[in-house]
Biopython code that builds the backbone (N, CA, C, O; Angstrom):
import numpy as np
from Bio.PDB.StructureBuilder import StructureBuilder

atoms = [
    (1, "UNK", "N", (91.530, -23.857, 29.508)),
    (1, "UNK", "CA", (90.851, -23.895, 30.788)),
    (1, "UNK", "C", (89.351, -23.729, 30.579)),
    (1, "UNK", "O", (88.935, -22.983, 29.693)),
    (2, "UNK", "N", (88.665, -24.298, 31.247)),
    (2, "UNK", "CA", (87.569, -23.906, 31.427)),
    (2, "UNK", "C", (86.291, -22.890, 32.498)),
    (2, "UNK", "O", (85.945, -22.754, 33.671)),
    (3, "UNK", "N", (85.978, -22.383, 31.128)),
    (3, "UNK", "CA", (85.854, -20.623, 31.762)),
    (3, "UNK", "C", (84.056, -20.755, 33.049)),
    (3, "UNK", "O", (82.910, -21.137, 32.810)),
    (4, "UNK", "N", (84.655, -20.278, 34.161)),
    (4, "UNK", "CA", (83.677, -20.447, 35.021)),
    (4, "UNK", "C", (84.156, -21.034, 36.158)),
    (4, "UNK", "O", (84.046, -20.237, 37.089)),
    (5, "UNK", "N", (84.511, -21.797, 36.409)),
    (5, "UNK", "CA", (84.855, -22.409, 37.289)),
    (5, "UNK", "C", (86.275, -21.936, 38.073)),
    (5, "UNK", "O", (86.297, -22.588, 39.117)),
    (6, "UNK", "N", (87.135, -21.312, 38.022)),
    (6, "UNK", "CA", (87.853, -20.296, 38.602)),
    (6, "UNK", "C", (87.273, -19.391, 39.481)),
    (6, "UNK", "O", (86.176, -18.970, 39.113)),
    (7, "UNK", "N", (87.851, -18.820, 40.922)),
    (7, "UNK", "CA", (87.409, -18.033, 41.368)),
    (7, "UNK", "C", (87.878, -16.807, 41.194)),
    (7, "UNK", "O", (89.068, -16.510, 41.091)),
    (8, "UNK", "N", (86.637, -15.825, 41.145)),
    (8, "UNK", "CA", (87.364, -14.613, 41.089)),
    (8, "UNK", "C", (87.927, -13.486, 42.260)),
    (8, "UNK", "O", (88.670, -12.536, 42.015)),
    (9, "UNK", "N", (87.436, -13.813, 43.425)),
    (9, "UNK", "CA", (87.979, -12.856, 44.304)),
    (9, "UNK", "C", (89.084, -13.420, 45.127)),
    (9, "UNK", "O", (89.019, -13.876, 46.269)),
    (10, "UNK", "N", (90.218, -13.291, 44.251)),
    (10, "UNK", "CA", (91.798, -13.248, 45.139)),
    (10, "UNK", "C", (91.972, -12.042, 45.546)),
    (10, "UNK", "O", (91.683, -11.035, 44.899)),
    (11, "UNK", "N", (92.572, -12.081, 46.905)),
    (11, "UNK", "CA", (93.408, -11.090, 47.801)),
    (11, "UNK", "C", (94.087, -11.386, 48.023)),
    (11, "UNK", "O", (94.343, -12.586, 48.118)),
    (12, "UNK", "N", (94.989, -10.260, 48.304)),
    (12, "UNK", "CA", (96.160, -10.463, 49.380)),
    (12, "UNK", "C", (96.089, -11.394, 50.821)),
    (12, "UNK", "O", (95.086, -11.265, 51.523)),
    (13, "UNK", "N", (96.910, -12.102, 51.140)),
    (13, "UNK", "CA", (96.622, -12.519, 52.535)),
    (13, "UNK", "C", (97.986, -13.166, 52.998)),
    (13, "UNK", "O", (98.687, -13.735, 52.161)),
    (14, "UNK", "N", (98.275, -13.107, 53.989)),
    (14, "UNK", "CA", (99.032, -13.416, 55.058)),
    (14, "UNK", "C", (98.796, -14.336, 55.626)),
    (14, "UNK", "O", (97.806, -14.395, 56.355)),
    (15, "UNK", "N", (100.121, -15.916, 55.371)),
    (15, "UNK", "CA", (100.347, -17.090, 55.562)),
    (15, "UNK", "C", (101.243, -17.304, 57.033)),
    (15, "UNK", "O", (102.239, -16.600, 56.864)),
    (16, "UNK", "N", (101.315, -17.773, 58.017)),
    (16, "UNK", "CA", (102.094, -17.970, 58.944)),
    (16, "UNK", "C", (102.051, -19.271, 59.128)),
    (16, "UNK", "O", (101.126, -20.074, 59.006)),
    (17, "UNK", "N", (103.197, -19.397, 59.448)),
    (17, "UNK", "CA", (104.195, -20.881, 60.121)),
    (17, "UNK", "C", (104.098, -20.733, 61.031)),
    (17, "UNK", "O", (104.787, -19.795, 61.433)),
    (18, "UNK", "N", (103.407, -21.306, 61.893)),
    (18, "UNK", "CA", (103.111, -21.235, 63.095)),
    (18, "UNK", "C", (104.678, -22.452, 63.618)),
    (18, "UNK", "O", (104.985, -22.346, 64.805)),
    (19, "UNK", "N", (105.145, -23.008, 63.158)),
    (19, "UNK", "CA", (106.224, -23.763, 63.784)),
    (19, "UNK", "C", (107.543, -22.536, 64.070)),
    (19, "UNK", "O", (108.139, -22.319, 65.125)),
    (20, "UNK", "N", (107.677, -22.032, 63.056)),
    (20, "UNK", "CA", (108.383, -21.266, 63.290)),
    (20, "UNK", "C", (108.364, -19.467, 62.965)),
    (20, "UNK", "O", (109.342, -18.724, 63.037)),
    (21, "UNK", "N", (107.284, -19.173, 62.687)),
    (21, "UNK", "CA", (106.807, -17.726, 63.044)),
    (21, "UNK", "C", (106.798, -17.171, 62.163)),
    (21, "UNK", "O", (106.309, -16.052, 62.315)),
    (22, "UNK", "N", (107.341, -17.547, 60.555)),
    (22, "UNK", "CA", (107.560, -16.956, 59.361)),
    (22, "UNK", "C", (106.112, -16.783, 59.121)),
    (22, "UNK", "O", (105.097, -17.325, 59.557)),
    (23, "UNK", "N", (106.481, -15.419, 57.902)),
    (23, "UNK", "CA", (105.438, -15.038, 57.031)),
    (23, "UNK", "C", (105.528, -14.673, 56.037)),
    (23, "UNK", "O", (106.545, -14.009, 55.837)),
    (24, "UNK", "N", (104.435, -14.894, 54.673)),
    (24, "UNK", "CA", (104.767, -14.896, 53.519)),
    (24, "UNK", "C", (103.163, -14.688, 53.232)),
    (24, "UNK", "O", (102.226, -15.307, 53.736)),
    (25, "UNK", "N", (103.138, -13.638, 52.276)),
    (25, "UNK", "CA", (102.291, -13.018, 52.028)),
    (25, "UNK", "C", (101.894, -13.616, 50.339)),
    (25, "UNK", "O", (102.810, -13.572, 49.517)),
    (26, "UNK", "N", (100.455, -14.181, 49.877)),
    (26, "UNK", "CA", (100.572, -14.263, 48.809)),
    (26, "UNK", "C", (98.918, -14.044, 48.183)),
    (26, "UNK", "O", (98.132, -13.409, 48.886)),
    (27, "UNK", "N", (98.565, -14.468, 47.160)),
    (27, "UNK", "CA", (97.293, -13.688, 46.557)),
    (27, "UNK", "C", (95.998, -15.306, 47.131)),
    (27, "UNK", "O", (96.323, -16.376, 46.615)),
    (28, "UNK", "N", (95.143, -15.341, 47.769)),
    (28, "UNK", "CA", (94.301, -16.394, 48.009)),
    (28, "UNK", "C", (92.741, -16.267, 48.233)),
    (28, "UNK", "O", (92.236, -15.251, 48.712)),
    (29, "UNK", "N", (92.127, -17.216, 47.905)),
    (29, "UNK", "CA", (90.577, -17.074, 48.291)),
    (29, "UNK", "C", (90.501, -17.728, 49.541)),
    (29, "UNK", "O", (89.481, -17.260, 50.048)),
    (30, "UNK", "N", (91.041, -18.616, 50.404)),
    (30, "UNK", "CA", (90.847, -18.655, 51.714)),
    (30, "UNK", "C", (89.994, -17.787, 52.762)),
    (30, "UNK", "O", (90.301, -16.647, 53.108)),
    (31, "UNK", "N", (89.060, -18.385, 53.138)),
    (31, "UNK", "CA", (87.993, -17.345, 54.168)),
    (31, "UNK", "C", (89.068, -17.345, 55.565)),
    (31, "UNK", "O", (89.505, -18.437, 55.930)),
    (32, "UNK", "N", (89.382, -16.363, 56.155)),
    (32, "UNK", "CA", (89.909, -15.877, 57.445)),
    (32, "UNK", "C", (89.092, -15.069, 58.419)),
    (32, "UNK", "O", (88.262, -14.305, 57.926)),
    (33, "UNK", "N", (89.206, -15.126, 59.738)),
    (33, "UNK", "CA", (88.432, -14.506, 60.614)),
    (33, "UNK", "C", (89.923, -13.494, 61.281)),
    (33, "UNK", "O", (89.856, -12.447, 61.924)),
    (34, "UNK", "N", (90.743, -13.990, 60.999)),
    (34, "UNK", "CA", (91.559, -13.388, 61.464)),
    (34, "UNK", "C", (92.730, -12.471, 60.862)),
    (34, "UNK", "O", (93.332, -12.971, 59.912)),
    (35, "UNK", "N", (93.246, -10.843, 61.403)),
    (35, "UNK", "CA", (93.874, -10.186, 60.603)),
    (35, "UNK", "C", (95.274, -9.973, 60.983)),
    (35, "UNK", "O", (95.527, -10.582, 62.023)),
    (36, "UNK", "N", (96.237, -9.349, 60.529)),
    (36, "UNK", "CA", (97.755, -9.323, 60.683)),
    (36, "UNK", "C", (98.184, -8.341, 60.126)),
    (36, "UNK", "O", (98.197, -8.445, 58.900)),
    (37, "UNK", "N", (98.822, -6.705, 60.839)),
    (37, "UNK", "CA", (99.324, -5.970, 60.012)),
    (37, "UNK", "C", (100.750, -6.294, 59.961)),
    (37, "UNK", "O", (101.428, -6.851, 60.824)),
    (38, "UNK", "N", (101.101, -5.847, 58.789)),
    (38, "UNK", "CA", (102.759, -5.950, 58.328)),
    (38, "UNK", "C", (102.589, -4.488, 57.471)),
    (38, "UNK", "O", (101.647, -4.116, 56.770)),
    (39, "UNK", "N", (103.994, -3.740, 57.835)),
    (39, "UNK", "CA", (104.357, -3.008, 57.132)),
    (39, "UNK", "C", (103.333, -1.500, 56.948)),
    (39, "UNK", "O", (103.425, -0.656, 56.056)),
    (40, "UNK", "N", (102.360, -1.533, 58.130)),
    (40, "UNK", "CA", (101.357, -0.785, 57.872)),
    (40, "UNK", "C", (99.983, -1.189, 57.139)),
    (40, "UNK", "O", (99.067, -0.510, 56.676)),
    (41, "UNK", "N", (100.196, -2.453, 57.216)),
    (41, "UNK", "CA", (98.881, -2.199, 55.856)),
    (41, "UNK", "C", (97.976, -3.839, 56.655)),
    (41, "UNK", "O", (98.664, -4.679, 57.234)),
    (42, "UNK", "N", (96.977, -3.945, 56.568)),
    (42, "UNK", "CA", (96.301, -4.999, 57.559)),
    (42, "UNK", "C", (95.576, -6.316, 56.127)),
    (42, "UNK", "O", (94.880, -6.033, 55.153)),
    (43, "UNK", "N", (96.006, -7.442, 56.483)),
    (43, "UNK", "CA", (95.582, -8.187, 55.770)),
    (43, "UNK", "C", (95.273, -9.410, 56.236)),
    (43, "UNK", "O", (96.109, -9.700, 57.092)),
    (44, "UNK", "N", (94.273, -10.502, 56.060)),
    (44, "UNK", "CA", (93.891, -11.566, 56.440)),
    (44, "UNK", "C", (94.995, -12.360, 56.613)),
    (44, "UNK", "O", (95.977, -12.469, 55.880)),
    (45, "UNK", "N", (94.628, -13.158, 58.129)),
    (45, "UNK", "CA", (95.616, -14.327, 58.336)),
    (45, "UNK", "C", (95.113, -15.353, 58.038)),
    (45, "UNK", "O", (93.910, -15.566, 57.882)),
    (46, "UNK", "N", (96.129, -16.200, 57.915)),
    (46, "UNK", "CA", (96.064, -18.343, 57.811)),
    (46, "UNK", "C", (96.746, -18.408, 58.615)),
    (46, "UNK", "O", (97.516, -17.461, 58.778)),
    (47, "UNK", "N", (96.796, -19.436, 59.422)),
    (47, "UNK", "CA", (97.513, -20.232, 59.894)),
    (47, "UNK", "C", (97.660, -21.323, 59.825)),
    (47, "UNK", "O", (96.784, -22.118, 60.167)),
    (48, "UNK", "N", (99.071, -21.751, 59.257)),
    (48, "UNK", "CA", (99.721, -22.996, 59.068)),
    (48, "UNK", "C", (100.856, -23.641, 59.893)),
    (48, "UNK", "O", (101.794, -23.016, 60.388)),
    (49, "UNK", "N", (100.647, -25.004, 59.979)),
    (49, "UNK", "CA", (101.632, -25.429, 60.792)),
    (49, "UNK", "C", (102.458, -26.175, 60.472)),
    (49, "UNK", "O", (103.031, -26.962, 61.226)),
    (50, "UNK", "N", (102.660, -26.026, 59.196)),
    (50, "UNK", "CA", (104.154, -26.638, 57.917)),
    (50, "UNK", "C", (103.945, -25.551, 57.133)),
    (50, "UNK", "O", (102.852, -25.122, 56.765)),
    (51, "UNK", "N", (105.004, -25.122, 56.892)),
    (51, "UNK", "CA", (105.230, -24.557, 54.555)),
    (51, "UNK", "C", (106.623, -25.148, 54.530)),
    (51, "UNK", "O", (107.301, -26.059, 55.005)),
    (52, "UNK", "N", (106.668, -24.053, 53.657)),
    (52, "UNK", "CA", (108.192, -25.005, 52.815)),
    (52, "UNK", "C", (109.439, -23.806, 53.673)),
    (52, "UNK", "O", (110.607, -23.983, 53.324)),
    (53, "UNK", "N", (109.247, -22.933, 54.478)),
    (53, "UNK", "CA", (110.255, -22.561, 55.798)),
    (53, "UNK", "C", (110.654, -23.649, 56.779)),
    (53, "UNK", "O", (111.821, -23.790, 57.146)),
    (54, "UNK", "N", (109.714, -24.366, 57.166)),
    (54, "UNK", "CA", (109.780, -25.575, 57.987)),
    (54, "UNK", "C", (109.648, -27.055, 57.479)),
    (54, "UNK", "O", (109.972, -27.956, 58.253)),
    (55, "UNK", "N", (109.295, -27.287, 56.511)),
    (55, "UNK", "CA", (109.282, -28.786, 55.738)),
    (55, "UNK", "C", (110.400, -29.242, 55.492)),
    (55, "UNK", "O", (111.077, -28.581, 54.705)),
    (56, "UNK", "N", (110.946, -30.404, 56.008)),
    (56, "UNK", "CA", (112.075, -31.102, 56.025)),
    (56, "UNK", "C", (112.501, -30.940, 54.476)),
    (56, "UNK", "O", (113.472, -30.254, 54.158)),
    (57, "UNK", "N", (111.951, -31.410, 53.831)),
    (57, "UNK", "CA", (112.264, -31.469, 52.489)),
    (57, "UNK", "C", (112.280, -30.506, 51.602)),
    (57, "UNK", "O", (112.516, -30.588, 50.397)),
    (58, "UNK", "N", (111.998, -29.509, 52.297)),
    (58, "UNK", "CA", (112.753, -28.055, 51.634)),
    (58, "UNK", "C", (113.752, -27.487, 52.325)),
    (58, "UNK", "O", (114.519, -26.729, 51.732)),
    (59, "UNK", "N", (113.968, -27.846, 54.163)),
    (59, "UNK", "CA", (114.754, -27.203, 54.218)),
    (59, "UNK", "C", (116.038, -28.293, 54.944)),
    (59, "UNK", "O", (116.679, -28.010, 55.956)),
    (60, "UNK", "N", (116.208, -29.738, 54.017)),
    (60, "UNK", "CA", (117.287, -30.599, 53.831)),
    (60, "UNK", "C", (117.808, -30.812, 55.697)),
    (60, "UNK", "O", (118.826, -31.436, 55.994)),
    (61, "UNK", "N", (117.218, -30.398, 56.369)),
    (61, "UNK", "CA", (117.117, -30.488, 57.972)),
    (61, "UNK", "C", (115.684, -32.087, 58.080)),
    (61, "UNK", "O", (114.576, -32.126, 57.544)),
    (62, "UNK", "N", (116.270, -33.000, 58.845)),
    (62, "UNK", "CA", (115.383, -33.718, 59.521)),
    (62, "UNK", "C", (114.644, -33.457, 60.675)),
    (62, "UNK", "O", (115.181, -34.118, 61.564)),
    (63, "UNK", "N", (113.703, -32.846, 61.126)),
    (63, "UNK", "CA", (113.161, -32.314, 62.420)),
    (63, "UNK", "C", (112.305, -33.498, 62.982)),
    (63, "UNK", "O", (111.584, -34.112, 62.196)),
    (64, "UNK", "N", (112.352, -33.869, 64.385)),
    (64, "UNK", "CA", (111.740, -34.873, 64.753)),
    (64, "UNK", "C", (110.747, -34.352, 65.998)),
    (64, "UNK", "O", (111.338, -34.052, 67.035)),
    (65, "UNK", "N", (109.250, -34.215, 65.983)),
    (65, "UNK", "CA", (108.487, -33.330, 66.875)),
    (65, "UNK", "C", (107.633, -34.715, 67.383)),
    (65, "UNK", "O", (106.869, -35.377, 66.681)),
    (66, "UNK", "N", (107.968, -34.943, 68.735)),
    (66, "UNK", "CA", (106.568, -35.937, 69.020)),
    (66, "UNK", "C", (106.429, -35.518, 70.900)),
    (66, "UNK", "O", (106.955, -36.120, 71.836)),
    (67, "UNK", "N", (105.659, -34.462, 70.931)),
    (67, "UNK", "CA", (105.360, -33.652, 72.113)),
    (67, "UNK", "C", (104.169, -34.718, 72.596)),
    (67, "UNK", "O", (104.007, -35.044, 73.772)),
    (68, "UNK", "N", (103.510, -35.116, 71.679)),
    (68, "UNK", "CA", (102.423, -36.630, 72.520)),
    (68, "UNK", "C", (102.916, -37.806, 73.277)),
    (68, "UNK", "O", (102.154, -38.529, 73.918)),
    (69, "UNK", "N", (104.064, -37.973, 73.206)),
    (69, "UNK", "CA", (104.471, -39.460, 73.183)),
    (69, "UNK", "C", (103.947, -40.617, 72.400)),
    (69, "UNK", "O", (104.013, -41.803, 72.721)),
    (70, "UNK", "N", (103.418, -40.104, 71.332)),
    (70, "UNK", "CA", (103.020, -41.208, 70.327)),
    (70, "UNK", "C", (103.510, -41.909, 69.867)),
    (70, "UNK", "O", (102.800, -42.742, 69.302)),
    (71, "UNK", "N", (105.067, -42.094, 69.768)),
    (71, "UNK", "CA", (105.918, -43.439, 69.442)),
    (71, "UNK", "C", (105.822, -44.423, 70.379)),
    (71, "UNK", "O", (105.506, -45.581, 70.107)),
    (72, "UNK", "N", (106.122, -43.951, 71.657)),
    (72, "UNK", "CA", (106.065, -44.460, 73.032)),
    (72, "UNK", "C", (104.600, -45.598, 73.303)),
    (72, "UNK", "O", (104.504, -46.795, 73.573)),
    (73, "UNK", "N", (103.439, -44.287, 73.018)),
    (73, "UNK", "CA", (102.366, -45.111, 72.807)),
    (73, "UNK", "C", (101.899, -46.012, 71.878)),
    (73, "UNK", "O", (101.109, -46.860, 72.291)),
    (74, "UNK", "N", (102.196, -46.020, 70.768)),
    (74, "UNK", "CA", (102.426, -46.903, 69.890)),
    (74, "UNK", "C", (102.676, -48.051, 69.806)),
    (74, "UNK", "O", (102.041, -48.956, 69.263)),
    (75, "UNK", "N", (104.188, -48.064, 70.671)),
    (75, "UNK", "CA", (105.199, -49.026, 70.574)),
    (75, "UNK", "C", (104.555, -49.918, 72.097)),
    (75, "UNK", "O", (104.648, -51.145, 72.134)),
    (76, "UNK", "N", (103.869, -49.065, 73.383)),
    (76, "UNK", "CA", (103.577, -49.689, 74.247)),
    (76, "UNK", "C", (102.181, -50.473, 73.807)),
    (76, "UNK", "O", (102.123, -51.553, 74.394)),
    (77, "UNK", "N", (101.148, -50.261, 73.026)),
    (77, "UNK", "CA", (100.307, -50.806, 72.967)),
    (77, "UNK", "C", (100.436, -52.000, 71.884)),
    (77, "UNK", "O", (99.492, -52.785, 71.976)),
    (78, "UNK", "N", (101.370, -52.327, 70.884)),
    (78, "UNK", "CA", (101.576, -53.030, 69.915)),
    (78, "UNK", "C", (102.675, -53.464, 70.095)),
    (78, "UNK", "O", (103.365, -53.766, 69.121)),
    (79, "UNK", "N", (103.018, -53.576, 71.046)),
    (79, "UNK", "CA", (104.219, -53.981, 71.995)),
    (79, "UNK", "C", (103.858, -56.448, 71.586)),
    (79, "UNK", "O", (102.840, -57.134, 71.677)),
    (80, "UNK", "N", (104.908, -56.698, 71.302)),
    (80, "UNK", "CA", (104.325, -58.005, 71.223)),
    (80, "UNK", "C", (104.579, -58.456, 72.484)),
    (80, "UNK", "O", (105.456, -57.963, 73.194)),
    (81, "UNK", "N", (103.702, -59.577, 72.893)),
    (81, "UNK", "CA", (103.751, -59.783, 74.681)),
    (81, "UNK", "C", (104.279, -61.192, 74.401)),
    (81, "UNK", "O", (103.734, -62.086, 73.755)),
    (82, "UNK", "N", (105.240, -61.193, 74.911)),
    (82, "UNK", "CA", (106.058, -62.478, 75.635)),
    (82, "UNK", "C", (105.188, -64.046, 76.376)),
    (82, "UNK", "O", (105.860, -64.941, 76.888)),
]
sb = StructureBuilder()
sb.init_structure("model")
sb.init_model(0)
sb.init_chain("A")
sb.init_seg("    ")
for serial, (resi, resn, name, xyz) in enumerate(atoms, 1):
    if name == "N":
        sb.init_residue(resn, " ", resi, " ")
    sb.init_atom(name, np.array(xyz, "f"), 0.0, 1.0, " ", f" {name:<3s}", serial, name[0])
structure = sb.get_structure()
């Protein structure tokens, strides 16, 4: 590896799935404005809106989310006209 270019200040911090509410705590340089106690002890949040709790392909479930109607719109604007 080459020495330097690594960062050195990892912390603790606190990951959330915002799809489904999980949390998983792991070591990151990510800047956060925001905090989360667990267990007594207060540590920086992320918020995410996939990990591998909710990613189809980790959890062998197909989930289908389209709260926009963006297929709909899609399909109405590229719609071929008669």
């Amino acid at each position: 590896m080459k020495k330097g270019i690594h960062p050195e200040n990892y912390r603790l911090v606190v990951f959330k799935d915002m799809s489904n509410d999980e949390t998983f705590i792991t070591r990151s340089t990510a800047p956060s404005r925001e905090t989360i106690t667990l267990d007594g002890v207060e540590y920086p949040l992320i918020k995410v809106e996939i990990s591998n709790t909710s990613h189809p392909f980790y959890t062998g479930k197909s989930m289908f989310i389209d709260t926009a109607g963006r297929i709909e719109k899609f399909k109405k604007r590229y719609a071929k006209k008669d």
